[in-house]
C-alpha positions in Angstrom: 21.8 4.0 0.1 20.4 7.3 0.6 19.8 7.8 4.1 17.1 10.6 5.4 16.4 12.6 8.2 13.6 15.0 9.0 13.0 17.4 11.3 9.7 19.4 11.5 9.0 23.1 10.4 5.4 23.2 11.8 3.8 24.1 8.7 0.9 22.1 7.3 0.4 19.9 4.2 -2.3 20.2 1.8 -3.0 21.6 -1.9 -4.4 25.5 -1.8 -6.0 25.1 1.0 -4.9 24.6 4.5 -6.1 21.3 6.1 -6.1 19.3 2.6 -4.8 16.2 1.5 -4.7 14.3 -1.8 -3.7 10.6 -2.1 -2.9 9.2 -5.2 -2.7 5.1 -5.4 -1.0 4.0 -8.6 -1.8 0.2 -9.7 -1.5 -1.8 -12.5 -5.3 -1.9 -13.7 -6.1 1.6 -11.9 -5.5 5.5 -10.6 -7.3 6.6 -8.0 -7.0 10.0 -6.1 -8.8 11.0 -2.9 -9.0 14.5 -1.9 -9.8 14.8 2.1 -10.6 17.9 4.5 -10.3 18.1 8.1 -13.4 19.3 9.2 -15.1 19.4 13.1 -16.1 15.8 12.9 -12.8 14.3 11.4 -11.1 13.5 7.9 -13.9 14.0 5.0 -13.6 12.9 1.7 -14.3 15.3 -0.6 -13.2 14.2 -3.9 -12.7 10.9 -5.7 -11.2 10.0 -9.2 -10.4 7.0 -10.5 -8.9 6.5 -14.1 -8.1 3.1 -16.2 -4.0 2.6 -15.5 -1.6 1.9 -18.5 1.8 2.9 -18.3 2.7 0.7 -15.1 4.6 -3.2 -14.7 4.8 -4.8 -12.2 5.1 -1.1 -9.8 7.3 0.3 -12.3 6.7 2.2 -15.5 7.1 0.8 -19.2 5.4 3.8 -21.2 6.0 7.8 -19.3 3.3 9.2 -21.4 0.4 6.7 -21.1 0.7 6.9 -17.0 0.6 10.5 -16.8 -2.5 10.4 -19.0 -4.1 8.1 -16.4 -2.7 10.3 -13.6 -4.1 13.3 -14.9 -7.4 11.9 -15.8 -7.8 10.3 -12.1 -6.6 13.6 -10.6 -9.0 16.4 -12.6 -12.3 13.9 -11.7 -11.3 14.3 -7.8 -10.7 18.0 -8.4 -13.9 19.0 -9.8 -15.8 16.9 -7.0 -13.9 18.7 -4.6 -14.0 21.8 -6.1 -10.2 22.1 -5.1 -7.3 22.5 -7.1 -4.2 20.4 -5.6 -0.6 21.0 -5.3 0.8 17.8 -3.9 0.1 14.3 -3.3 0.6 11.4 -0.8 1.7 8.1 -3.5 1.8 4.7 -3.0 4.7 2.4 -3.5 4.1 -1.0 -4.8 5.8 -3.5 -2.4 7.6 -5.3 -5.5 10.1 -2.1 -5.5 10.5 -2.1 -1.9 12.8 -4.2 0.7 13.0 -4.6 4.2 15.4 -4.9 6.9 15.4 -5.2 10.8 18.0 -3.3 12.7 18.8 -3.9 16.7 20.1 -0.9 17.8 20.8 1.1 21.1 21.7 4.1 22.5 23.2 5.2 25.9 20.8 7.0 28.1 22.7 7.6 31.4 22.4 10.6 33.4 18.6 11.5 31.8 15.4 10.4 31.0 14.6 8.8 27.0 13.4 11.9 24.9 12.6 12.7 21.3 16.4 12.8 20.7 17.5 9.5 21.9 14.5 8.0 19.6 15.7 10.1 16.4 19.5 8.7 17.8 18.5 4.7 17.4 16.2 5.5 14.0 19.6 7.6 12.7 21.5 4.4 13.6 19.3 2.1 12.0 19.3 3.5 8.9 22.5 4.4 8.6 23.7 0.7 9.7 22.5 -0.4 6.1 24.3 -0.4 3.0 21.7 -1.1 -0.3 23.0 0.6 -3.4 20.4 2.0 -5.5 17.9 2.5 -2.4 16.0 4.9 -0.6 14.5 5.0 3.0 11.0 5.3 2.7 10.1 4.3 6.6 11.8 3.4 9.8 9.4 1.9 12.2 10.0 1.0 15.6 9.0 -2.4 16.7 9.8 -2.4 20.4 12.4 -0.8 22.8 14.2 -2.5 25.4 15.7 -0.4 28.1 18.5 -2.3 30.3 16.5 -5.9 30.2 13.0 -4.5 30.4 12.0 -5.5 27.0 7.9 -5.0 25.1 8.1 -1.1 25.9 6.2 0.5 23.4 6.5 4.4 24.2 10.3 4.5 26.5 10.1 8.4 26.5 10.4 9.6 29.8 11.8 6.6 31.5 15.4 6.2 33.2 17.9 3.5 32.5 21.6 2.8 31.1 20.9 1.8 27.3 17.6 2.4 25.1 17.3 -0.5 22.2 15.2 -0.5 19.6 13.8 -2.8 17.5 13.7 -0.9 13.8 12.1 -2.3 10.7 13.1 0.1 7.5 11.7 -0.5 4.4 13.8 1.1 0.9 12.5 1.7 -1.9 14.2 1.2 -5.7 15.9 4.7 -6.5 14.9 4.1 -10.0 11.8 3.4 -10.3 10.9 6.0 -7.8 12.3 8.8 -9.1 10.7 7.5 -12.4 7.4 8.0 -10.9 7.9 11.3 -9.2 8.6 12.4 -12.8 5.6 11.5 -14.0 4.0 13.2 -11.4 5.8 16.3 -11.8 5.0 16.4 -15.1 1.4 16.6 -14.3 2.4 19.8 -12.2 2.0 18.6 -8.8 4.7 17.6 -6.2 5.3 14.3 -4.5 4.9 15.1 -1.1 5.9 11.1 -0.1 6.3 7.8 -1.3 4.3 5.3 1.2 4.1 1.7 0.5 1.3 0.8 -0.5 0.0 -2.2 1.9 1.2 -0.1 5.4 -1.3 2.6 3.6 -4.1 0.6 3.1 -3.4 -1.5 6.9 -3.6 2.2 8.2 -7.3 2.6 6.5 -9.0 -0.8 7.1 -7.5 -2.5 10.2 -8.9 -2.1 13.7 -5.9 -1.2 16.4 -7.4 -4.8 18.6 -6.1 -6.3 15.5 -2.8 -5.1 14.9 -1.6 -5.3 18.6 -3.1 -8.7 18.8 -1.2 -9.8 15.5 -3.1 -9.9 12.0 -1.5 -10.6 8.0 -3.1 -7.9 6.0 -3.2 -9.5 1.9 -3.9 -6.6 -0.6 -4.8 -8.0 -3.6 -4.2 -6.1 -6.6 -4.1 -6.2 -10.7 -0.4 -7.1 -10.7 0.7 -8.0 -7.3 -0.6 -9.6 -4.3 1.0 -8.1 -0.9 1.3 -9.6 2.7 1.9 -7.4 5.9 1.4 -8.7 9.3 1.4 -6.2 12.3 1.9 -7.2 15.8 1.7 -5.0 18.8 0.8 -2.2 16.8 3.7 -2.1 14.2 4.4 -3.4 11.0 6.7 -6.5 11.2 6.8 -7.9 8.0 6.2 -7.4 4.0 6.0 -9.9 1.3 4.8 -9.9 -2.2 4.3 -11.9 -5.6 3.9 -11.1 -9.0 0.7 -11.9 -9.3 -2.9 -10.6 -8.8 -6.3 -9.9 -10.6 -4.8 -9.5 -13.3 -3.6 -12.8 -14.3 -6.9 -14.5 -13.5 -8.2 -12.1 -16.2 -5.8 -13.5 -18.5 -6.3 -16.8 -17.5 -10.1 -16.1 -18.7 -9.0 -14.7 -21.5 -7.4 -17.9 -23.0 -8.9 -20.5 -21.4 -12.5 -18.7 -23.5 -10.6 -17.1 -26.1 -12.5 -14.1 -25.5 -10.9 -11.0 -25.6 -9.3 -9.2 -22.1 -12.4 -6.8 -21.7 -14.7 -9.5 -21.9 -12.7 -11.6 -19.3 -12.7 -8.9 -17.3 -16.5 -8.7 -17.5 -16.9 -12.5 -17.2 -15.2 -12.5 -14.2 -16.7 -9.6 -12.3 -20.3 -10.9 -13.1 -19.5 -14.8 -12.6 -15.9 -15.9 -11.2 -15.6 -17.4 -8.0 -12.5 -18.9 -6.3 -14.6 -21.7 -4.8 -15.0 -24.4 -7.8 -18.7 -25.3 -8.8 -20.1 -27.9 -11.1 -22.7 -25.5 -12.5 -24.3 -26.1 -16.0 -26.1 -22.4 -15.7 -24.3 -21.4 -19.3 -22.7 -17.7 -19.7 -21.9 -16.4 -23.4 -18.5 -15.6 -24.1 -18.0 -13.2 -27.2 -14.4 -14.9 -29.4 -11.9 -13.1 -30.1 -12.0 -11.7 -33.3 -15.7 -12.2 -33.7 -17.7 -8.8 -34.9 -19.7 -6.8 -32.2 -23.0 -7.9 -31.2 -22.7 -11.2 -31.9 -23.8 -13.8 -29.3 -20.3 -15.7 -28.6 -19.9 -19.0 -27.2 -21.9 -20.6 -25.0 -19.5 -22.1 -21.8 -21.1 -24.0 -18.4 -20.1 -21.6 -15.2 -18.9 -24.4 -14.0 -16.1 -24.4 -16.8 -15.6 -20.9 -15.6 -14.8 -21.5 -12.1 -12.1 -24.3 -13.1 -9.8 -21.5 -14.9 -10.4 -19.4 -11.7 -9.6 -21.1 -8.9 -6.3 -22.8 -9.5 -4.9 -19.6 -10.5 -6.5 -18.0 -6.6 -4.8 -21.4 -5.3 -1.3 -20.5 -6.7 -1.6 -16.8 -5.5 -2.2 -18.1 -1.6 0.5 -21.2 -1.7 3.0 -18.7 -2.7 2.2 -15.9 -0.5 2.0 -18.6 2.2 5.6 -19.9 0.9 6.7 -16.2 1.1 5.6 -15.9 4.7 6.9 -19.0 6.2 10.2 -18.1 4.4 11.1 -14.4 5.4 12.4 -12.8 8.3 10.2 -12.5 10.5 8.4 -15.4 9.6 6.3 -16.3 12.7 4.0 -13.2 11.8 1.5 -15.3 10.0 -1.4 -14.8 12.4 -4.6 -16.3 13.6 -6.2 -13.7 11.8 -6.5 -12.4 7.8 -7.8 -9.2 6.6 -8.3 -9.2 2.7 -8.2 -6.2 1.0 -7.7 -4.5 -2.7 -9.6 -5.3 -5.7 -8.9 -8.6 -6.2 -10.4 -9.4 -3.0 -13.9 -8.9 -4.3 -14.5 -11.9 -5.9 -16.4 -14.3 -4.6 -15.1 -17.1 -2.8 -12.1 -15.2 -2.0 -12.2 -15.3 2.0 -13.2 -18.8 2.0 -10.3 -19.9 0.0 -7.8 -17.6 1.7 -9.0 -19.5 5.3 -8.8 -23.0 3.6 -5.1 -22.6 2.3 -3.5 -20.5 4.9 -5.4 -21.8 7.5 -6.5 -18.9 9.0 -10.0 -17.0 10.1 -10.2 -13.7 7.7 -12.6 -10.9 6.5 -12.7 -8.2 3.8 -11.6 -4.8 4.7 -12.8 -1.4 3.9 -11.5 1.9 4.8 -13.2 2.8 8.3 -12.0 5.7 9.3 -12.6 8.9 7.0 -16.1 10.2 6.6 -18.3 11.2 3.2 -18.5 9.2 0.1 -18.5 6.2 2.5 -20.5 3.9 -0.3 -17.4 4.5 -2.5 -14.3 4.7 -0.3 -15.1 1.5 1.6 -14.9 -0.3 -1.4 -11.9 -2.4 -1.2 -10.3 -1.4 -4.3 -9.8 1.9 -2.3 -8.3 1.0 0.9 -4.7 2.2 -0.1 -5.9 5.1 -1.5 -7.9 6.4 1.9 -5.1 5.2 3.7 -2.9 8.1 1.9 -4.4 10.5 3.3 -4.9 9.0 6.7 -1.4 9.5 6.6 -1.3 12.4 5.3 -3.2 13.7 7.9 -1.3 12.2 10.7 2.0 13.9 9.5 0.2 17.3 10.7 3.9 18.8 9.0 5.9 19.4 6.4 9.5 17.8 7.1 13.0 19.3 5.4 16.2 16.5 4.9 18.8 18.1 7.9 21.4 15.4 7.3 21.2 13.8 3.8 23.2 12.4 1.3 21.9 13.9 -2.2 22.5 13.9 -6.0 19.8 15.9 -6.8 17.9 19.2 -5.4 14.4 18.0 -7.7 15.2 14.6 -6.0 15.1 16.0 -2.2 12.2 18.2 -3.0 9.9 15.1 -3.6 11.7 12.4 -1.8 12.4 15.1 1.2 8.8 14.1 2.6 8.7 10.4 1.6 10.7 9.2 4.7 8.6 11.8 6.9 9.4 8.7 9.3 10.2 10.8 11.9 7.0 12.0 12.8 5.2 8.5 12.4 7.5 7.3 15.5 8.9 10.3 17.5 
């Protein structure tokens, strides 16, 4: 595994201008970009794009060309609402490339108070204590410290003691198909200024800081893959995911009606629901094959809304499963936050609280200003979390101890672990 380390150079990230970022959130159905300023009341959205995704499977690519045409297309509609021309952009990470480990580690600390050094010392340890072939360190997020047997110390710098231990949950991502999607990136002439995973981005942009230190499962549901992140005093604790999402109730649409994929997709935005119904109110669906115009068959919404929800009842049993079954499994909270564009269906929230047993809501981004109607639509929480993000990192970060094959590869991956100034 690849293991990186940052240091700051003080200089500040955008595109041409100073004070700029750019997010770019790459899904199976979707590419969206956001182009924010910091301006005297906080970050403003500025520009938006959003572009119809093909190229991508399951977070990694199957067709180069057809991606960076979707890139490209989501990028150039930001740009012209902006009226800015970006150099580099924040990009998510689906969680299907990305494991996570938890590290104890510790540090002596006699003879002086905890500093930023001792806190880069336990995050160095951390990630160099793991050994994943084919992996890159994306983040390394501090938990908790312990000093001597004090333990739940969230800040420890300044304080006095023997040993500092830290609590570190790093999350790698697939070498592969990382450096598969900076390419494509690259080749739309703008540089990768870091990998973030996708859920932690869109948990920065829609969750409320009561909830993540009282404990809350953030479920972003997307085309291709449904993700779970719970949070607990503030930090990120745990990440699971399944291969399914929108998507594959689209599908299930699809053949159930026999009515082709752009129709399903239309049938269900106008009249799926995760919460069955013995409705007789009929809904035409055009047949596959049949010529344009024509009036399709006729199907009960009722009929509708039995392809729908077993396939929203399989997506929460498994994540559920996942929960209960990974490190870290006591994280499913009292509380659910539903996000992504699969969360907009109706019925949704209700069903989530009925099979995982827990009070939720739908989140939107909450925190950047302008645009608000669009960016707190759910299916654009990760992408205004991205430059949330962005904007927290206040600096551009060099690799001053790492382990690399490939200059190109640093340049872009040099700022995806820009850990360092998340947590120290």
């Amino acid at each position: 595994m690849k293991k990186l380390f940052f240091k700051s150079v003080g200089k500040s990230l955008g595109s041409t201008s100073p004070l700029v970022w750019a997010g770019l959130d790459v899904g199976t159905s979707k590419v969206s970009c956001c182009i924010a300023r910091l301006d005297g009341s906080g970050v403003r959205v500025i520009g938006l794009g959003q572009n119809v995704a093909k190229g991508l499977k399951g977070g990694a690519i199957v067709d180069m060309g057809a991606l960076e045409e979707a890139v490209r297309g989501a990028v150039s509609r930001a740009e012209d609402m902006a009226k800015e021309t970006i150099a580099g952009v924040y990009v998510s990470v689906s969680a299907s490339l990305v494991r996570g480990d938890r590290r104890l580690v510790d540090t002596s600390i006699v003879g002086h108070a905890v500093d930023d050094v001792d806190l880069r010392k336990v995050l160095m340890h951390a990630c160099q204590s793991l050994d994943h072939p084919g992996y890159d360190i994306l983040h390394a997020l501090p938990t908790g410290y312990r000093i001597d047997e004090t333990p739940g110390i969230r800040d420890p710098r300044g304080m006095f003691g023997d040993v500092l231990k830290a609590d570190i949950h790093v999350l790698s991502g697939l070498r592969g198909a990382l450096r598969n999607l900076a390419a494509c990136i690259e080749r739309c002439h703008l540089e990768v200024k870091g990998f973030v995973l996708g859920a932690y981005a869109a948990g920065l942009s829609v969750l409320v800081d009561d909830e993540k230190d009282l404990g809350v499962t953030l479920i972003d549901m997307g085309a291709g893959t449904t993700t779970a992140a719970s949070f607990y005093e503030g930090a990120l604790c745990q990440v699971v995911s399944i291969p399914m999402g929108g998507s594959h109730v689209t599908s299930d649409i699809a053949r159930g009606l026999s009515t082709p994929l752009v129709q399903a997709e239309r049938i269900k935005t106008l009249y799926g629901s995760a919460m069955a119904s013995s409705s007789h109110e009929l809904i035409s669906a055009p047949q596959i094959g049949e010529e344009e115009g024509s009036k399709g068959t006729q199907v009960a919404k009722g009929e509708l809304l039995r392809i729908v929800r077993p396939r929203m009842e399989e997506t929460f049993e498994l994540l559920r499963d996942q929960l209960k079954s990974s490190q870290g499994g006591a994280y499913l909270h009292n509380r659910l936050v539903l996000t992504g564009g699969a969360s907009q269906l109706a019925g949704v929230r209700e069903l989530a609280e009925v099979i995982l047993g827990k009070s939720a809501r739908l989140g939107k981004a909450a925190y950047l200003l302008g645009y608000e109607d669009r960016v707190r639509q759910a299916s654009f929480s990760t992408c205004a979390g991205l430059v949330l993000y962005a904007h927290a990192q206040e600096a551009e970060f060099v690799p001053v101890n790492t382990n690399v094959v490939s200059k190109k590869l640093t340049s872009g991956f040099g700022r995806v672990g820009a850990w360092f100034r998340e947590n120290v």
